[in-house]
N, C-alpha and C positions, 0 to 999 in steps of 0.2 A: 504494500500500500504506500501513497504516497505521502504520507503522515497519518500521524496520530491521534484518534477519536473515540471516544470513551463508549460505555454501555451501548453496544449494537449487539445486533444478537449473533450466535455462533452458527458461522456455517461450517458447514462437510468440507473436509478437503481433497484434494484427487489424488487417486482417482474416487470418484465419489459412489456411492450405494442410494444413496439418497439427496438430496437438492440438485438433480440433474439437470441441465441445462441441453435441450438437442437441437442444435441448430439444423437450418431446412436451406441447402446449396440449392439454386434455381441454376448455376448454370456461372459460378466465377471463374475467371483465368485463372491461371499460376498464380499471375501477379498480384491478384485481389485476395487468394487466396493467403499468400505470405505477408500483406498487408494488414488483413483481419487480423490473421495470427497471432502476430507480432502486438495486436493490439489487446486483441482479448483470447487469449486462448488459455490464462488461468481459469476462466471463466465460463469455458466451452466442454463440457464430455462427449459430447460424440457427434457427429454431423451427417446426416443423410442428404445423401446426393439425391435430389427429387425424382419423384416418378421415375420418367425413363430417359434423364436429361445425362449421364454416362453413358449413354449409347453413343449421341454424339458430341460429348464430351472431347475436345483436342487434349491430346497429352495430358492420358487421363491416369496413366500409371503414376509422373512425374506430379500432379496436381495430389493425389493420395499420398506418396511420398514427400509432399508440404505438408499435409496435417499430421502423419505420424511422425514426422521430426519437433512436432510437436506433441507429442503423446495424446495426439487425438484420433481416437476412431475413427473408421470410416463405413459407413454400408450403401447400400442400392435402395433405392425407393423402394417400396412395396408393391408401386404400379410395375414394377420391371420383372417380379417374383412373376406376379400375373399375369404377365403377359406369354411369359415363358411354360407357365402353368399351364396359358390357353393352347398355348402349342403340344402340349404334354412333352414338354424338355426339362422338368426336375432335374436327371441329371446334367444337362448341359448348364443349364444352373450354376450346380452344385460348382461344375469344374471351371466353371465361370470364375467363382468366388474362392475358390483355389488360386487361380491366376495370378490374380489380382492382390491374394492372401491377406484377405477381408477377414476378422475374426466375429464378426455383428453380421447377422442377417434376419431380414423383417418375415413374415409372414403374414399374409392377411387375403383380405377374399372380400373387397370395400367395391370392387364393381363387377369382376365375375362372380360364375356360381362355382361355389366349394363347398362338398358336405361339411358339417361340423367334424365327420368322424376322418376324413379326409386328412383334416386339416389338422386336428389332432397326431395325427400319424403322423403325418410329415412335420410336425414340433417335436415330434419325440425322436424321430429319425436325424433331425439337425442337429439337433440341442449337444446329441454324441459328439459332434464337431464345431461347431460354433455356438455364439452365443443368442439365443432367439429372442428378439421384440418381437410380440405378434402383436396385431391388432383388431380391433373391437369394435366394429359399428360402420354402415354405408356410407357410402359416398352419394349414395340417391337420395336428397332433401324430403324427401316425399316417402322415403321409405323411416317409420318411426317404430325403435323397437324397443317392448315393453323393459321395463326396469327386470324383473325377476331373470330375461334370458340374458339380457347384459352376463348379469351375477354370477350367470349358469356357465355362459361361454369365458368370464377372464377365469371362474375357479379350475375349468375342465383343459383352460391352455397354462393355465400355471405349473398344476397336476403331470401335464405333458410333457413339461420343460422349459417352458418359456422363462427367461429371467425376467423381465416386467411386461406387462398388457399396455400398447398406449389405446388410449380411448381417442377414438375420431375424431375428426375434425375440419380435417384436409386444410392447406394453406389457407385459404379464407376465412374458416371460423365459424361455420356457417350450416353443418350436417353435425350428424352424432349429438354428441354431447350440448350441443346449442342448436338454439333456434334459427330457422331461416336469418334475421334479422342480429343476430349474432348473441342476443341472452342467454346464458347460460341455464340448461334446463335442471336446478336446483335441486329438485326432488329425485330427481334419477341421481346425480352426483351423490345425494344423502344416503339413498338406499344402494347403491354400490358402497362408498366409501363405510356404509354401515356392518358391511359382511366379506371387505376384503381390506387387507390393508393397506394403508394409502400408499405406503413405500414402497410396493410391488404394482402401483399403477404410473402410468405417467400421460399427463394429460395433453393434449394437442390443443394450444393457446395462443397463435399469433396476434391476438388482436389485445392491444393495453389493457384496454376495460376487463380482459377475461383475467389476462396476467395478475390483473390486480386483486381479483376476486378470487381463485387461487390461493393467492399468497397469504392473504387476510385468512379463508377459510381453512386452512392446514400449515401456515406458516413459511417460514423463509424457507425450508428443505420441503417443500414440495416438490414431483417429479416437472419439469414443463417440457413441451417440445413443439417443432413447427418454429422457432422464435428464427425472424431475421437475423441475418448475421451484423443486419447493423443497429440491431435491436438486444445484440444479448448485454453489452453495459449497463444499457437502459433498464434491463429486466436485472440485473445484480445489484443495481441501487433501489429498484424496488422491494428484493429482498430482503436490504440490509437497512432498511429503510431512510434510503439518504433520496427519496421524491416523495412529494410532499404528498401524494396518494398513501404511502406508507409511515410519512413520517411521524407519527403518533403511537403508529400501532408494536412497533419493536425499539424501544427505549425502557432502561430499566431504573431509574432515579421516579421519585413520586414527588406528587406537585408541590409538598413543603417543600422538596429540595430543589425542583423547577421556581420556586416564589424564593429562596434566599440567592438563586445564584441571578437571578433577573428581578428584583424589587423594583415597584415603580409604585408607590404612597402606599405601600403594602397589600399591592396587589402585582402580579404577576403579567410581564408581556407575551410571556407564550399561552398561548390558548388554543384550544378543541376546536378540529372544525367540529359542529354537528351534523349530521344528517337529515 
């Protein structure tokens, strides 16, 4: 850090288990890449190359060899699993991601069809060799599915081998977990977060307002992912709460000691927003 600031709250450090940070590459050079890096990559756990933007990706071996010189992971969209799926090429797949010597691979089934037991199968058949994010919920706006199968499918890919479930999202903010119009749909979040642990989820939140709501409901080590690369600063001061969205909510001093170190007629210049 760049200096010294009192009572913030404790985050994870890397590699991290928990306050995950997953960045969503749309498609940087080299050059943007060792730029980002350089800038935030204590800050960054792992980064998926979107959809199926590595296919034509330029010097895409050397672009992965910029982030693991940074000790950051790297995987393949999930749209790229799928598509290879729709082909029935698992194994070309697989030896794809040999190649490349990817240690993270996604699985998921967000716009084809994949049985659940399918899909099961093939997390447990990875999981032997790499590490599995699967994921949880359409890509189809229109397709809304009930709380209880959520619950059913992150217990039955966890079970499988999955190391954490992200819950949907997609870049926009706008399927799964949230409303067309980007709300988070609260009650489904409750009754998941109610019967799995949160540290084994990680949620897909590009959009601030989500990030922030997040961070307030399970605090700074919540899983997030989807975040711009030029957003993840942005979302670690949300954390730690140095933006004024947070900055109330993780500070450990209480108001006598907020009213002696700021006295003004014996009252206090820092004050609450409320609601």
């Amino acid at each position: 850090m760049s200096f010294q600031l009192d009572h913030l709250p404790v985050r994870t450090e890397k590699p991290r288990k928990e306050g995950i940070t997953l960045v969503l590459d749309k498609g940087y050079s080299i050059r943007q890449v060792e730029d980002f890096c350089s800038a935030a990559s204590p800050y960054t756990d792992i980064v998926k190359l979107g959809w199926g933007t590595s296919y034509i990706t330029q010097n895409l071996r050397e672009k992965i060899n910029v982030y693991n010189n940074y000790d950051i992971p790297v995987f393949f969209g999930g749209t790229l699993f799928e598509a290879y799926m729709l082909r029935d090429q698992l194994d070309c797949y697989v030896e794809l991601l040999r190649k490349y010597e990817l240690k993270y691979v996604e699985v998921s089934n967000g716009t084809i069809w994949l049985s659940d037991k399918r899909k099961l199968e093939i997390i447990e058949k990875l999981s032997k060799e790499f590490t599995v994010l699967s994921e949880v919920g359409s890509k189809n706006p229109n397709e809304v599915m009930p709380p209880y199968k959520w619950v059913k499918m992150i217990k039955g890919e966890l079970e499988a081998g999955a190391w954490k479930v992200i819950c949907e999202a997609r870049e926009s903010g706008t399927v799964g977990v949230f409303r067309p119009n980007g709300e988070v749909r609260s009650g489904l979040i409750d009754e998941i977060a109610d019967q799995i642990p949160v540290s084994d989820l990680l949620f897909e939140a590009p959009q601030k307002e989500q990030q922030v709501w997040f961070i307030k409901k399970f605090g700074s080590n919540v899983n997030l992912g989807n975040i711009d690369p030029a957003e993840v600063i942005p979302v670690e001061t949300l954390r730690l709460g140095l933006r004024s969205d947070t900055l109330f909510d993780f500070y450990s001093i209480d108001d006598d000691q907020i009213r002696d170190l700021y006295p003004t007629n014996g009252k206090s210049d820092v004050t609450r927003e409320t609601n």
